[in-house]
C-alpha positions, 0 to 999 in steps of 0.5 A: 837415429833408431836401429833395430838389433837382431841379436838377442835379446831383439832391442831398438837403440836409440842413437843421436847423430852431431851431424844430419844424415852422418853416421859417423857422428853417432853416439849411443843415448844408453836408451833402448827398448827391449822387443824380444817378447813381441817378435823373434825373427830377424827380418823385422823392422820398424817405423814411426808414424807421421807425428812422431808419437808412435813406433811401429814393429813389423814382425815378420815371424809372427806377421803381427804389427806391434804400436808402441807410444813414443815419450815425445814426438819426433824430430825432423833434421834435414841435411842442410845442403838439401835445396827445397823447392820453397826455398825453406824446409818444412816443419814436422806434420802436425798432429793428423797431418801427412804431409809427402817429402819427395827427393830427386837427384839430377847429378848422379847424387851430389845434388838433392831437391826435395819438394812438400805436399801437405796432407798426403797430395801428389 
C-alpha cells in the first residue's frame, strides 16, 4: 500500500498490509520517497501504471505529471472472498498489457463480482 504524505516534506510511504485490502494489518516498510522538490500542493496524487514498473505524481500546484521508475513491478493481491466470473483471479498484466477489472455488488456491498477484460476491452 502506497500513501502520499502532505505534510512536509511531501513523501510517498510504502506500507505492507498482512491481509488484503485491511488497513488495520498495515506496518510501515521504513521506505519512502521524498516528492517535495516536484510538487508542494497538498491535493497531488499518485498512481502506478499497469505493469507496476512506473509511479506516476500529479502535481496539482504545479499541473505537471511526474514518472518516477519503480525497483520491480507491482503486485496484484486480491481479497480472497472476491467471486471471478472465471472462477480464478487473474495475474498481474504483462509488460504492454491493460487489462480492465470491473467490481459489481448486488447485496449493498458484502458481495463482490469482478470480471477481466484483456488489453483494455469492454
Amino acid at each position: 500500500m502506497y500513501i502520499l504524505g502532505v505534510i512536509a516534506p511531501m513523501s510517498v510511504f510504502q506500507y505492507s498490509l498482512s491481509t488484503a485490502f485491511n488497513i488495520s494489518t498495515a506496518s510501515y516498510d521504513s521506505i519512502s520517497f521524498d516528492v517535495s522538490s516536484q510538487e508542494t500542493n497538498t491535493t497531488a496524487g499518485i498512481t502506478f501504471s499497469t505493469d507496476g514498473t512506473r509511479l506516476f505524481l500529479l502535481g496539482s500546484g504545479t499541473r505537471t505529471i511526474y514518472q518516477y521508475s519503480t525497483a520491480t513491478p507491482a503486485t496484484i493481491t486480491y481479497d480472497p472472498d472476491l467471486q471471478w466470473s472465471g472462477g480464478t483471479a487473474p495475474t498481474s498484466p504483462a509488460i504492454g498489457e491493460t487489462d480492465v477489472l470491473t467490481f459489481n455488488t448486488t447485496d449493498g456491498g458484502t458481495t463482490y463480482q469482478a470480471v477481466q477484460a484483456i488489453n483494455g476491452a469492454k
